[in-house]
N, CA, C and O atoms as a Maestro MAE file, in Angstrom:
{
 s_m_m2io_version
 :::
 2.0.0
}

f_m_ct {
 s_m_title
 :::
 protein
 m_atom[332] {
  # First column is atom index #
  i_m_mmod_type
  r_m_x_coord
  r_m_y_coord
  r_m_z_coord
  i_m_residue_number
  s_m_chain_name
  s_m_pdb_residue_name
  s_m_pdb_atom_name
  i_m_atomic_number
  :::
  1 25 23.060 -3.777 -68.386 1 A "UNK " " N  " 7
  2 3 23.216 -3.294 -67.047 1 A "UNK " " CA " 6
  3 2 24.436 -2.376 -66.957 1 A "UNK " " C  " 6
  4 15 25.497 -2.582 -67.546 1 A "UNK " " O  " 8
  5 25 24.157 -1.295 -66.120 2 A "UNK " " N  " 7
  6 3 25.702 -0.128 -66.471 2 A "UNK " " CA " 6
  7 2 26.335 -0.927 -65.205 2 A "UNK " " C  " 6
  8 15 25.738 -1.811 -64.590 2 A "UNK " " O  " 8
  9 25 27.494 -0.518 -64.954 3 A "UNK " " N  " 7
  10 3 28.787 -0.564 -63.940 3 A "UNK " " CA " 6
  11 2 28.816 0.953 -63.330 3 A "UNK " " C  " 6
  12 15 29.723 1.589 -62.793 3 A "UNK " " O  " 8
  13 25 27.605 1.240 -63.597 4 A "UNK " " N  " 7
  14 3 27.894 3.241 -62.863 4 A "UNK " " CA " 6
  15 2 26.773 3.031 -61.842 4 A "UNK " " C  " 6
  16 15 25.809 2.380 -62.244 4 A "UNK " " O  " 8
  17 25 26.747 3.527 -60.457 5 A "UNK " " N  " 7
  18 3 25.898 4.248 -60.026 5 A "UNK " " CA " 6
  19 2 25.622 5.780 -60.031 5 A "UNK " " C  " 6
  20 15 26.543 6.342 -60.624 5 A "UNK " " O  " 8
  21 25 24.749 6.593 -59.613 6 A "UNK " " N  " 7
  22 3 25.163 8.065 -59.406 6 A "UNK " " CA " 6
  23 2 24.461 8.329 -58.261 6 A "UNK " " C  " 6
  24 15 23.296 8.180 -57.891 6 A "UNK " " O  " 8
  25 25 25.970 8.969 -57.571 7 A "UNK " " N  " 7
  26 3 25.882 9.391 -56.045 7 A "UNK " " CA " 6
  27 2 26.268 10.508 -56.054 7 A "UNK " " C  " 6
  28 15 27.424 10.658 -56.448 7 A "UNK " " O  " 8
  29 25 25.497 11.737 -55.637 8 A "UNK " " N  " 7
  30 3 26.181 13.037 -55.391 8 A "UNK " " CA " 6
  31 2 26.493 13.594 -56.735 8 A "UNK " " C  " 6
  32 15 27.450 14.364 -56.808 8 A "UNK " " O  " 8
  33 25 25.910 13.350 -57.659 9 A "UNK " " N  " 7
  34 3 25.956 14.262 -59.204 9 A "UNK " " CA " 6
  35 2 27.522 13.609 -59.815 9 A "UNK " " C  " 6
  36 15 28.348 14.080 -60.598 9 A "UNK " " O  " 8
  37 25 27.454 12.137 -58.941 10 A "UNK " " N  " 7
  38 3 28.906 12.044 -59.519 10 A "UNK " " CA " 6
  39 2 28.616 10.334 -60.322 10 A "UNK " " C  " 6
  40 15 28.078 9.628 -59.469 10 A "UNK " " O  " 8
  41 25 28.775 9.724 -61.352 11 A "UNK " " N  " 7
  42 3 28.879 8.072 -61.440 11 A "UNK " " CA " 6
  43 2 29.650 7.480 -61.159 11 A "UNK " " C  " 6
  44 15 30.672 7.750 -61.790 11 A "UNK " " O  " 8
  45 25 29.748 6.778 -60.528 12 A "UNK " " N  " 7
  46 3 30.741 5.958 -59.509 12 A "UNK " " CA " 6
  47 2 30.926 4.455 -60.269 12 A "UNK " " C  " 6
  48 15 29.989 3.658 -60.265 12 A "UNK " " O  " 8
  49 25 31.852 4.228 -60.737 13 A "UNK " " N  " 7
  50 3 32.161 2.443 -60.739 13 A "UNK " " CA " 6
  51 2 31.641 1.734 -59.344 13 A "UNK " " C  " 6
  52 15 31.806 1.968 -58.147 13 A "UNK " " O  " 8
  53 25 30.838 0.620 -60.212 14 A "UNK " " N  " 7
  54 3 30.695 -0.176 -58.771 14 A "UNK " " CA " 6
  55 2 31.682 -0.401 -58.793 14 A "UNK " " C  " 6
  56 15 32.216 0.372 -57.997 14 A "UNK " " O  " 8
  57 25 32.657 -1.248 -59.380 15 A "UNK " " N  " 7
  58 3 33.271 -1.678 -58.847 15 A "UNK " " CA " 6
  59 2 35.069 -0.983 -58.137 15 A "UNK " " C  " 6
  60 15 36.188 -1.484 -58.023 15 A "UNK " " O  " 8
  61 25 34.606 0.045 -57.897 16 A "UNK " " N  " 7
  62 3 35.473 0.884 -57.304 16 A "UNK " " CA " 6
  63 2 34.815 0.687 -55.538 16 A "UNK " " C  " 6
  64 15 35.564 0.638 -54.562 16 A "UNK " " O  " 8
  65 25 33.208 0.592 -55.455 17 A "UNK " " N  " 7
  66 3 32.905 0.267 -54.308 17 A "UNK " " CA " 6
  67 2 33.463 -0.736 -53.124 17 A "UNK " " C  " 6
  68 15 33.619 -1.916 -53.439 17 A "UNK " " O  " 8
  69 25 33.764 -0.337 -51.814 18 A "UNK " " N  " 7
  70 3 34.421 -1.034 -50.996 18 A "UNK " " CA " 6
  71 2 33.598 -1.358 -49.810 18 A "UNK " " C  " 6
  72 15 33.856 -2.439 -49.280 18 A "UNK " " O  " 8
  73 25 32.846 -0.783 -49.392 19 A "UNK " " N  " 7
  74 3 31.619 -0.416 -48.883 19 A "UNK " " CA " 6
  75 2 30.656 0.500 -48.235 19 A "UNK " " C  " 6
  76 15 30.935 1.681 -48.026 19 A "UNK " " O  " 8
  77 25 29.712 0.054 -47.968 20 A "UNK " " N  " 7
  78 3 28.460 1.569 -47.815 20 A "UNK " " CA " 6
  79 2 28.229 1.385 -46.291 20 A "UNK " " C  " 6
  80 15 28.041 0.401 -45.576 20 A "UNK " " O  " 8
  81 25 28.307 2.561 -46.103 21 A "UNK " " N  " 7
  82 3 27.708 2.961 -44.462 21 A "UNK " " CA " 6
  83 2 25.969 2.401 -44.401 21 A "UNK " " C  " 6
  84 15 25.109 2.613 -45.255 21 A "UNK " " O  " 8
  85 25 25.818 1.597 -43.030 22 A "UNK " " N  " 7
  86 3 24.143 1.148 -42.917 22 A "UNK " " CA " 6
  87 2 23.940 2.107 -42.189 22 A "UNK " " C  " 6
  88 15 22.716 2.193 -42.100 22 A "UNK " " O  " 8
  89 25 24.440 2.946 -41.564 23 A "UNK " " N  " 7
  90 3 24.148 4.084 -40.497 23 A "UNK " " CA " 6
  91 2 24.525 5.658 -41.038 23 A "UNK " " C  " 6
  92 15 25.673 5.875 -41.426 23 A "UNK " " O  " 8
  93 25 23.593 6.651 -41.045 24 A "UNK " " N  " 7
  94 3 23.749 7.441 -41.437 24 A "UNK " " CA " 6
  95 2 25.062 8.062 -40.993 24 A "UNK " " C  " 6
  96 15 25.702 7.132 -40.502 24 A "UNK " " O  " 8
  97 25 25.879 9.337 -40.916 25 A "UNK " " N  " 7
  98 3 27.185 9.859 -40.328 25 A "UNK " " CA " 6
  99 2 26.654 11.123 -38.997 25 A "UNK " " C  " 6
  100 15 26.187 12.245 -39.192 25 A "UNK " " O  " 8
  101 25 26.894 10.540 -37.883 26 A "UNK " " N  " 7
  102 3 26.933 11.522 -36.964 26 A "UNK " " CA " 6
  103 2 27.641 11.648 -35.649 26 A "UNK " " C  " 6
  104 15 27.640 10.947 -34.638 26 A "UNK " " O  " 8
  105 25 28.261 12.790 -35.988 27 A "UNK " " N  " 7
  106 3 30.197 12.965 -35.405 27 A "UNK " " CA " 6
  107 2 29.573 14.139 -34.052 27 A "UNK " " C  " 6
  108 15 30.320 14.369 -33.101 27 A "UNK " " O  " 8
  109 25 28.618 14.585 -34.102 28 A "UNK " " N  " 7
  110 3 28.018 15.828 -33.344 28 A "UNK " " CA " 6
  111 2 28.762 17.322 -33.486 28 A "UNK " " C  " 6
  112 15 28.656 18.287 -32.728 28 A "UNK " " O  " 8
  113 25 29.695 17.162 -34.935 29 A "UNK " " N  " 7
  114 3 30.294 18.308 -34.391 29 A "UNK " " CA " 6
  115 2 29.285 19.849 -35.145 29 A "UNK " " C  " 6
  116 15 28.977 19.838 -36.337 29 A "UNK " " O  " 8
  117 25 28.989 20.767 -34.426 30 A "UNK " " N  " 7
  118 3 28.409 21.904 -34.994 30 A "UNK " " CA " 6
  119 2 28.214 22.114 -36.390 30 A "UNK " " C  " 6
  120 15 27.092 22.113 -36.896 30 A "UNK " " O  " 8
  121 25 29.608 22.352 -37.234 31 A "UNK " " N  " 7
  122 3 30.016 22.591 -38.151 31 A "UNK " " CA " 6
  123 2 29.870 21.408 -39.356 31 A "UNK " " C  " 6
  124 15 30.009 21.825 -40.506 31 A "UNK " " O  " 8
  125 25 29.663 20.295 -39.217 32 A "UNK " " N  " 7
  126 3 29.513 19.555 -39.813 32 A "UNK " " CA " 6
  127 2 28.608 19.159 -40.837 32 A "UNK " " C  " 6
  128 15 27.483 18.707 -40.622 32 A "UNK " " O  " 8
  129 25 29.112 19.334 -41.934 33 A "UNK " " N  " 7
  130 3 28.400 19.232 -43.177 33 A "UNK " " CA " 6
  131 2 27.755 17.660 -43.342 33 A "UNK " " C  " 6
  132 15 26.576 17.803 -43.665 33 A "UNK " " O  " 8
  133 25 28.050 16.420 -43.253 34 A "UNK " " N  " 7
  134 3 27.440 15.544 -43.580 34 A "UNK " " CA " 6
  135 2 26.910 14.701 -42.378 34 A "UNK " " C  " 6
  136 15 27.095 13.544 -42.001 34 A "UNK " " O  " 8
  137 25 26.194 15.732 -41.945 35 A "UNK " " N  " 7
  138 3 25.186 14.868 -40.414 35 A "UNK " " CA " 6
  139 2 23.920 14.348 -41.449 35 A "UNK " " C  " 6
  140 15 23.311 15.025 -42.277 35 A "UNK " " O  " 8
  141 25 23.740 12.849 -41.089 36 A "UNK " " N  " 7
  142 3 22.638 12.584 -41.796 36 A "UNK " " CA " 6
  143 2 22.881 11.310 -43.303 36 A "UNK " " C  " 6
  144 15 22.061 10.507 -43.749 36 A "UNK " " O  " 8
  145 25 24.198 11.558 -43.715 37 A "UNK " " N  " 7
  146 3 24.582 11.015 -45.142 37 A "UNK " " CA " 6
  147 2 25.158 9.897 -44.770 37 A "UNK " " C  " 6
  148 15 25.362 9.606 -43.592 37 A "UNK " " O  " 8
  149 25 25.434 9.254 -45.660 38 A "UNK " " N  " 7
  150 3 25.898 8.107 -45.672 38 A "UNK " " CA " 6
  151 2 26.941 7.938 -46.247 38 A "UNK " " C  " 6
  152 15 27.051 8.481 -47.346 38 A "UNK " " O  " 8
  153 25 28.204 7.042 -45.665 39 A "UNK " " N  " 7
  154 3 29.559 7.032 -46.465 39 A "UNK " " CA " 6
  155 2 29.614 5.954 -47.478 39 A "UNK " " C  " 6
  156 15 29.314 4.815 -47.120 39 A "UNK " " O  " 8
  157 25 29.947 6.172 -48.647 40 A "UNK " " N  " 7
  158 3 30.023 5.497 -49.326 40 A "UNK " " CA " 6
  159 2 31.543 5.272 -49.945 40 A "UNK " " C  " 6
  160 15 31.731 5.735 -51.070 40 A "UNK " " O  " 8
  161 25 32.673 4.572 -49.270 41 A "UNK " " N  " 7
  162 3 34.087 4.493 -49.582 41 A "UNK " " CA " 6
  163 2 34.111 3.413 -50.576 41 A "UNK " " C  " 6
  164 15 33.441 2.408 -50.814 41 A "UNK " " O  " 8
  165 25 35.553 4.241 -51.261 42 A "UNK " " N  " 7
  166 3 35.900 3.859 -52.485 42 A "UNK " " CA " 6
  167 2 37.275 3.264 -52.523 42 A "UNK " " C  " 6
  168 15 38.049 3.305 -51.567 42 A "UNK " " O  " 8
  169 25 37.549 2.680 -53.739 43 A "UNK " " N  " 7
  170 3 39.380 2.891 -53.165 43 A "UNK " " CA " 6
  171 2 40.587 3.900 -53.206 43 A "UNK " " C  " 6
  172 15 40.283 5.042 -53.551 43 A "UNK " " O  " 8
  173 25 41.732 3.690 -52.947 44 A "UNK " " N  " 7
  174 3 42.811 5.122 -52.776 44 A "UNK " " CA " 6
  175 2 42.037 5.812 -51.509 44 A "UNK " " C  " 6
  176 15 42.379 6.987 -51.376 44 A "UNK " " O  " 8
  177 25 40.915 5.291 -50.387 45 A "UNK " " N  " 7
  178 3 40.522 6.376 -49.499 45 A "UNK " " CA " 6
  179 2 40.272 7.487 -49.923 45 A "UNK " " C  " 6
  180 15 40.982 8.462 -49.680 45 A "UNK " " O  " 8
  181 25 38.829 7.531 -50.889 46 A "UNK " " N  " 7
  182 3 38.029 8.027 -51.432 46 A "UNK " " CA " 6
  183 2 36.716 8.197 -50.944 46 A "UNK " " C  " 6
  184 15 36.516 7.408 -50.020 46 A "UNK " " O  " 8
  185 25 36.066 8.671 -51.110 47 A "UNK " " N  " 7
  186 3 35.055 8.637 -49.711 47 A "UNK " " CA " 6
  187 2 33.768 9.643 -51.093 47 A "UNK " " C  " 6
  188 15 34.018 10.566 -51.869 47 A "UNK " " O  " 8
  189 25 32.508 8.897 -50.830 48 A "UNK " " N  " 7
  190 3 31.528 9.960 -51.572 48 A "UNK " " CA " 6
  191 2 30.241 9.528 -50.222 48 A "UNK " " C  " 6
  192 15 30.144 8.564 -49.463 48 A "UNK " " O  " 8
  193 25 29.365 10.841 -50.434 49 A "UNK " " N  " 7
  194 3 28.323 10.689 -49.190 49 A "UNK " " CA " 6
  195 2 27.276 10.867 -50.306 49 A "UNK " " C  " 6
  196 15 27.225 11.475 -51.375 49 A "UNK " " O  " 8
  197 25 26.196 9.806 -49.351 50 A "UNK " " N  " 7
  198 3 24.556 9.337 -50.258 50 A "UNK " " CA " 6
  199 2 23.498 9.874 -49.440 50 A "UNK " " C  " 6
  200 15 23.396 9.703 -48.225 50 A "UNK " " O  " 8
  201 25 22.666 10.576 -50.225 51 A "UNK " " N  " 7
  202 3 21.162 10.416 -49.558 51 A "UNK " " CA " 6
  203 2 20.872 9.259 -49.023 51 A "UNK " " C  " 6
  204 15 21.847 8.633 -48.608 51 A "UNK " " O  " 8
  205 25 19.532 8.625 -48.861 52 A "UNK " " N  " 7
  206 3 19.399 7.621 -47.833 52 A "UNK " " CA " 6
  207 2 18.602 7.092 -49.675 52 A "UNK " " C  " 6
  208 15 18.459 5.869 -49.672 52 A "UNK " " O  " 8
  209 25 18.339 7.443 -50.436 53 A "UNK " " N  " 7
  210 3 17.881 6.874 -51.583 53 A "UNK " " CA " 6
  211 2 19.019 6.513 -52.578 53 A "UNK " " C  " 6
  212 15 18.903 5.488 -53.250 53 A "UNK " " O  " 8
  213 25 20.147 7.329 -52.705 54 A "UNK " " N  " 7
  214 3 21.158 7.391 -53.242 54 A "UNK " " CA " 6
  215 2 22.087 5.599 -53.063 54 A "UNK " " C  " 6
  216 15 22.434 4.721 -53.854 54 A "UNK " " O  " 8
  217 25 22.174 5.831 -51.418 55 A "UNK " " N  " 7
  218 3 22.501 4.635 -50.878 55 A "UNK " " CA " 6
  219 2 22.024 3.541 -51.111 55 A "UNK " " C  " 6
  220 15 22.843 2.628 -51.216 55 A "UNK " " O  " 8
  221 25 20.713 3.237 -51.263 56 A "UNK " " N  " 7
  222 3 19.906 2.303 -51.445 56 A "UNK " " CA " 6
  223 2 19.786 2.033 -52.902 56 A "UNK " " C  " 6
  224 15 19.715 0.879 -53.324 56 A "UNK " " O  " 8
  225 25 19.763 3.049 -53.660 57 A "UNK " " N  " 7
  226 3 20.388 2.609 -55.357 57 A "UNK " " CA " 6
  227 2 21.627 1.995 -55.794 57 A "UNK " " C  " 6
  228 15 21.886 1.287 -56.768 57 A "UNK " " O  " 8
  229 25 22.425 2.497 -54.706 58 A "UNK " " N  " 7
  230 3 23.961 1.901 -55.045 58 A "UNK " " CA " 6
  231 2 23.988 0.652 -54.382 58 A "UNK " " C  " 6
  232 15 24.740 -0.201 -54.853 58 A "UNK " " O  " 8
  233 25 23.250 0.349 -53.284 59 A "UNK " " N  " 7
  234 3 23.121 -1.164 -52.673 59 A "UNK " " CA " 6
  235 2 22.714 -1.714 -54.097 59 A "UNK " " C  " 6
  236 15 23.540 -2.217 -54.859 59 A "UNK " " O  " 8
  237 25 21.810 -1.623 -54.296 60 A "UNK " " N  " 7
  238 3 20.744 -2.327 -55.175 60 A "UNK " " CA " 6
  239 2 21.532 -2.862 -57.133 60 A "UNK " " C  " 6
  240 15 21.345 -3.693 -58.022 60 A "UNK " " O  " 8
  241 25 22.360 -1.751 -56.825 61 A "UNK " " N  " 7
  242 3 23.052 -1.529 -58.485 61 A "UNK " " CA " 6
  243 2 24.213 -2.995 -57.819 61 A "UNK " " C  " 6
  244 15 24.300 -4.130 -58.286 61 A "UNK " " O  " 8
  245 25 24.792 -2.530 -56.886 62 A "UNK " " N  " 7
  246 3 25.821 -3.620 -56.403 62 A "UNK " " CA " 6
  247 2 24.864 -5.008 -56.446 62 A "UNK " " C  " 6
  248 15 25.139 -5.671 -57.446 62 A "UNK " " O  " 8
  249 25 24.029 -5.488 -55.787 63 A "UNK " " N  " 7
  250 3 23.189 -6.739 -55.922 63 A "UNK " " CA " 6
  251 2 22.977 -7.169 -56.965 63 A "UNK " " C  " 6
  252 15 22.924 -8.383 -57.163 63 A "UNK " " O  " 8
  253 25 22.758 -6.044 -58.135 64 A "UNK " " N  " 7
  254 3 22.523 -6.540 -59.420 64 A "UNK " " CA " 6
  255 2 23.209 -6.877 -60.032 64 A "UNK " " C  " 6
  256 15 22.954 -7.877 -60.704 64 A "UNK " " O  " 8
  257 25 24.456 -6.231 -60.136 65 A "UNK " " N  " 7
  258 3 25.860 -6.488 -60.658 65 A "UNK " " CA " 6
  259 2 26.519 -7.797 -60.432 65 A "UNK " " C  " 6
  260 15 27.231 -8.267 -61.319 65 A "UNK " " O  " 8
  261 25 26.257 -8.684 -58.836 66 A "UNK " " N  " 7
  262 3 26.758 -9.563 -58.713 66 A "UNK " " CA " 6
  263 2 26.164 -10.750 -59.244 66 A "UNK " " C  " 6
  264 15 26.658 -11.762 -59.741 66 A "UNK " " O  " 8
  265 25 24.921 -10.371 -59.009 67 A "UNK " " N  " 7
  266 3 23.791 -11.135 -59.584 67 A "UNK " " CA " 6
  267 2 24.126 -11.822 -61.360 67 A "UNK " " C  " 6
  268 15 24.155 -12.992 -61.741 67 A "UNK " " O  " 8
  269 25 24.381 -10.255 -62.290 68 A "UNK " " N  " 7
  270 3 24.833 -10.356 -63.266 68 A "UNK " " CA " 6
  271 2 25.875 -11.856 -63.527 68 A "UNK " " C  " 6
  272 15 25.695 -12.930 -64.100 68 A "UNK " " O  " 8
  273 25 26.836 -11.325 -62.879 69 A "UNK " " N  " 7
  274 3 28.104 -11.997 -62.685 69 A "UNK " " CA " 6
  275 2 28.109 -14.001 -62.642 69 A "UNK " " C  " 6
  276 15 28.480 -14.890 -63.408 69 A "UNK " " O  " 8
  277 25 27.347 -13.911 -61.026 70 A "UNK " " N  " 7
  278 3 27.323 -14.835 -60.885 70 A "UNK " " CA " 6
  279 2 26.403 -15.880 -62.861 70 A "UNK " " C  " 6
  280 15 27.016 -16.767 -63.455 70 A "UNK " " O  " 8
  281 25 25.349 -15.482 -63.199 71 A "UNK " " N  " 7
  282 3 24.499 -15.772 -63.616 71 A "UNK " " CA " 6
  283 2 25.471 -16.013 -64.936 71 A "UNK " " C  " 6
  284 15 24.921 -16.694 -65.802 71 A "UNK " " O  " 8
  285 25 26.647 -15.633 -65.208 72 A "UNK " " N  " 7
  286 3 27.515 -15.177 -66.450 72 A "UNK " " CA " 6
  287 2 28.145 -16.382 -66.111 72 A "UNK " " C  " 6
  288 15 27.962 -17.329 -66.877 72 A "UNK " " O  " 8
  289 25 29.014 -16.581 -64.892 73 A "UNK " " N  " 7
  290 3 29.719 -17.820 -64.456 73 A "UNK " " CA " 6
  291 2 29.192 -19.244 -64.850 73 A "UNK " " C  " 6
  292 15 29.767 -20.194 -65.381 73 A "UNK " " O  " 8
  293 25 27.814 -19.057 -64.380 74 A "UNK " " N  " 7
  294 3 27.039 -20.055 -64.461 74 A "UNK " " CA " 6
  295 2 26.693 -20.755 -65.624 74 A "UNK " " C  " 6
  296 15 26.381 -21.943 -65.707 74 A "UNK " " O  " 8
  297 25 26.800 -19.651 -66.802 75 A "UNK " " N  " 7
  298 3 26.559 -19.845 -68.286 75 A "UNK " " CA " 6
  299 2 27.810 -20.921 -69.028 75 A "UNK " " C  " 6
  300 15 27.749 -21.974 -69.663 75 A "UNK " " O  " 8
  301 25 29.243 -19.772 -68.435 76 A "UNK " " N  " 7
  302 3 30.765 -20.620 -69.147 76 A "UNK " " CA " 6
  303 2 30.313 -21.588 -68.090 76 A "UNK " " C  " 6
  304 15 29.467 -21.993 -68.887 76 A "UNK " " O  " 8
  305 25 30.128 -22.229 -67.174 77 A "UNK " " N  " 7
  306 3 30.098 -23.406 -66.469 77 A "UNK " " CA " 6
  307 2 29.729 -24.416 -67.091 77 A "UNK " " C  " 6
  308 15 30.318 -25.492 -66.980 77 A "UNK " " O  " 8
  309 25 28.407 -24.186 -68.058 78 A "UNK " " N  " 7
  310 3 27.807 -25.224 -68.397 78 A "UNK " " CA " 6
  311 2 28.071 -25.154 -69.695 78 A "UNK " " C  " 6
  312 15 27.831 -26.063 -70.489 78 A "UNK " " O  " 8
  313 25 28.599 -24.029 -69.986 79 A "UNK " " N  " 7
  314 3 29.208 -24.149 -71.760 79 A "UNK " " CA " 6
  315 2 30.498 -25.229 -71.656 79 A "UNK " " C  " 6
  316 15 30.913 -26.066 -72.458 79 A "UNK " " O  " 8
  317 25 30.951 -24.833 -70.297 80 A "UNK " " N  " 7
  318 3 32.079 -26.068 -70.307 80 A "UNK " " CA " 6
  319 2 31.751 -27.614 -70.361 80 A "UNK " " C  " 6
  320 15 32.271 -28.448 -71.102 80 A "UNK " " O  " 8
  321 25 30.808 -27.797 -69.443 81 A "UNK " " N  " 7
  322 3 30.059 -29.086 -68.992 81 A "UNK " " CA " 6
  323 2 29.861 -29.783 -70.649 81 A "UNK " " C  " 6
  324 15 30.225 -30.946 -70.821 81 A "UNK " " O  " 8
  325 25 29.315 -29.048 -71.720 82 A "UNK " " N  " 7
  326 3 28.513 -29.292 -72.461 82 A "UNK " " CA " 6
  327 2 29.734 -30.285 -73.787 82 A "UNK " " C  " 6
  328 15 29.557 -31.306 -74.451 82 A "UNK " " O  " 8
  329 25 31.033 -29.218 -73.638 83 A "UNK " " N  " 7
  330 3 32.055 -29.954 -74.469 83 A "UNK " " CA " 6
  331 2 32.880 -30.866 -74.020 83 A "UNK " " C  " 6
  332 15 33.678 -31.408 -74.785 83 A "UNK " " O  " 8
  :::
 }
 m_bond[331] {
  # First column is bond index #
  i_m_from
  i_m_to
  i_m_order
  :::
  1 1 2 1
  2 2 3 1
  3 3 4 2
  4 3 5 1
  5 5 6 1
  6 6 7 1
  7 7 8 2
  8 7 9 1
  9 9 10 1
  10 10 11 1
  11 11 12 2
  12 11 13 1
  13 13 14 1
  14 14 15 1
  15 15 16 2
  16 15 17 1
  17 17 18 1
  18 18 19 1
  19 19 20 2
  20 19 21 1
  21 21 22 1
  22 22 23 1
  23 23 24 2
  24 23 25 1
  25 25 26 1
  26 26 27 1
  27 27 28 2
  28 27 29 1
  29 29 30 1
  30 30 31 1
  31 31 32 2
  32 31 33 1
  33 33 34 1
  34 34 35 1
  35 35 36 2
  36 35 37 1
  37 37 38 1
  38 38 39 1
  39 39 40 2
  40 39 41 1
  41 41 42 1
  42 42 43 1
  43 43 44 2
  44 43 45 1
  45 45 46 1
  46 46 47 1
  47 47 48 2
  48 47 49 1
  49 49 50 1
  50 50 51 1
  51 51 52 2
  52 51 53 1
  53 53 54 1
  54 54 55 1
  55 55 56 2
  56 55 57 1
  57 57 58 1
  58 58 59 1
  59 59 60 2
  60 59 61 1
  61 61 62 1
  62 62 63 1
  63 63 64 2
  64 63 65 1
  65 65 66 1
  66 66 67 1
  67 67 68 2
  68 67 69 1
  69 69 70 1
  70 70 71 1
  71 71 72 2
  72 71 73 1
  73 73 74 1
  74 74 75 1
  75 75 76 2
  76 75 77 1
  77 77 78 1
  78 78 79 1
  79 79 80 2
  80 79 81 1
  81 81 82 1
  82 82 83 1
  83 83 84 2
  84 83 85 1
  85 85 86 1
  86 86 87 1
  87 87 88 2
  88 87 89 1
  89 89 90 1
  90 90 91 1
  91 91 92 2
  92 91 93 1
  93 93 94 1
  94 94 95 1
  95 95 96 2
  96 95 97 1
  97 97 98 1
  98 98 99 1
  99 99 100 2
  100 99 101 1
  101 101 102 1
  102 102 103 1
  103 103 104 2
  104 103 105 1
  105 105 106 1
  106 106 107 1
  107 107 108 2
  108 107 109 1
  109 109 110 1
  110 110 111 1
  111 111 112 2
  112 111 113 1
  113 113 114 1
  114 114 115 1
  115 115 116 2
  116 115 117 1
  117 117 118 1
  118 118 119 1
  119 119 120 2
  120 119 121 1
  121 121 122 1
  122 122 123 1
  123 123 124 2
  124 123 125 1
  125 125 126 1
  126 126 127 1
  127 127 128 2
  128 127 129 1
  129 129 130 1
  130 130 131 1
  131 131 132 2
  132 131 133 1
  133 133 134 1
  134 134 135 1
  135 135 136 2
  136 135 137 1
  137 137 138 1
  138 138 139 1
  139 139 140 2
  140 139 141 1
  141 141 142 1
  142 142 143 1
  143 143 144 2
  144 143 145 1
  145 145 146 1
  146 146 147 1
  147 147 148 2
  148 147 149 1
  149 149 150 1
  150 150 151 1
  151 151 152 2
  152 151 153 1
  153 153 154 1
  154 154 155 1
  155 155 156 2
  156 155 157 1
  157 157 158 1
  158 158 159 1
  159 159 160 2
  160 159 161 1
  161 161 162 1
  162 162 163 1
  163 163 164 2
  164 163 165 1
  165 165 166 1
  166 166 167 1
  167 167 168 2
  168 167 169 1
  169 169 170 1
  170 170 171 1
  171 171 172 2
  172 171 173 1
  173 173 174 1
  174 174 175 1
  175 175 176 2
  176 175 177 1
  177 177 178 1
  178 178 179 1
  179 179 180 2
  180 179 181 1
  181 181 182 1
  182 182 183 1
  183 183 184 2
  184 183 185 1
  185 185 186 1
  186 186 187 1
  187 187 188 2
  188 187 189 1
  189 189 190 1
  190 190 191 1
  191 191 192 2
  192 191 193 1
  193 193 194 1
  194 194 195 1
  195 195 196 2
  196 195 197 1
  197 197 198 1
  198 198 199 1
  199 199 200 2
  200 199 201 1
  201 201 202 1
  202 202 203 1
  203 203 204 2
  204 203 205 1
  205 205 206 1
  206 206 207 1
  207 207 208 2
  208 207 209 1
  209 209 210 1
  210 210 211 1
  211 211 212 2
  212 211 213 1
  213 213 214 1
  214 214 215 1
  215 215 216 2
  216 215 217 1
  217 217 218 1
  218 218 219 1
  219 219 220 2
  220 219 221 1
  221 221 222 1
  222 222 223 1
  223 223 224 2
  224 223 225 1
  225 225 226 1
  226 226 227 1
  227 227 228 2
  228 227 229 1
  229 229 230 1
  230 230 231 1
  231 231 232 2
  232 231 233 1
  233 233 234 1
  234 234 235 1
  235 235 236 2
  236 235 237 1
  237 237 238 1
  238 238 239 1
  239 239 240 2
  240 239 241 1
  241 241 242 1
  242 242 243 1
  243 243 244 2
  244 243 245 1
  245 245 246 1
  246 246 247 1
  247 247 248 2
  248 247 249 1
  249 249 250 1
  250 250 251 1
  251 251 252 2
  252 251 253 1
  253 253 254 1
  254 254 255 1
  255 255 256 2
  256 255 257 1
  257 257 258 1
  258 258 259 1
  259 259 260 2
  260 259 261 1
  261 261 262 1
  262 262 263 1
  263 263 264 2
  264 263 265 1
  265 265 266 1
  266 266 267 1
  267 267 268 2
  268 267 269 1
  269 269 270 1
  270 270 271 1
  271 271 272 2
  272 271 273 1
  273 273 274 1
  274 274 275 1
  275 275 276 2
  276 275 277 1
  277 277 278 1
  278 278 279 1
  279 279 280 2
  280 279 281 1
  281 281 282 1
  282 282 283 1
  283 283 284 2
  284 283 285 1
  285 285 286 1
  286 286 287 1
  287 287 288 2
  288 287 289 1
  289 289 290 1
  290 290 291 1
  291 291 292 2
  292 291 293 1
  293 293 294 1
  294 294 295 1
  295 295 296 2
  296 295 297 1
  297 297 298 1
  298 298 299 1
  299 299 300 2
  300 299 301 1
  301 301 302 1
  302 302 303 1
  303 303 304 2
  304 303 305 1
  305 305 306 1
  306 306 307 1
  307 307 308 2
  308 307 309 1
  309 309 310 1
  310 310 311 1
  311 311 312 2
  312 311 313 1
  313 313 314 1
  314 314 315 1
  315 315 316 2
  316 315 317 1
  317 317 318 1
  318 318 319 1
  319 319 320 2
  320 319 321 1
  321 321 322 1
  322 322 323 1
  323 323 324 2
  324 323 325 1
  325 325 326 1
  326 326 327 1
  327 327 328 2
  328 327 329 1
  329 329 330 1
  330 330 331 1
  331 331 332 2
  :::
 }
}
């Protein structure tokens, strides 16, 4: 399983993820380039914007990741149990 998503032509550490916008971004202003995207903040106030598929990959990569994790815990748990 990687630790990268790719958002915006960029791979992102999940675990740099802090969290994802459920609502697309809309500020109304004219000029505004990311009406529609989704924020996806990082840390240091880092900020990358997702398609609405983009977003939903990086949800999904995050679920898996913890998933991973937990399932890893669970393993030394019972490797402990066992000695």
């Amino acid at each position: 399983m990687s630790v990268f998503c790719l958002v915006d032509d960029k791979y992102v550490p999940l675990y740099r993820i802090l969290w994802i916008s459920a609502l697309p971004h809309f500020c109304g202003s004219e000029d505004c380039q990311r009406e529609g995207q989704y924020e996806i903040r990082l840390e240091h106030g880092e900020t990358v914007w997702a398609d609405c598929d983009e977003r939903d990959a990086a949800l999904a990569a995050l679920e898996a990741w913890e998933e991973a994790g937990s399932d890893d815990q669970e393993d030394q748990e019972d490797q402990g149990d066992e000695g």
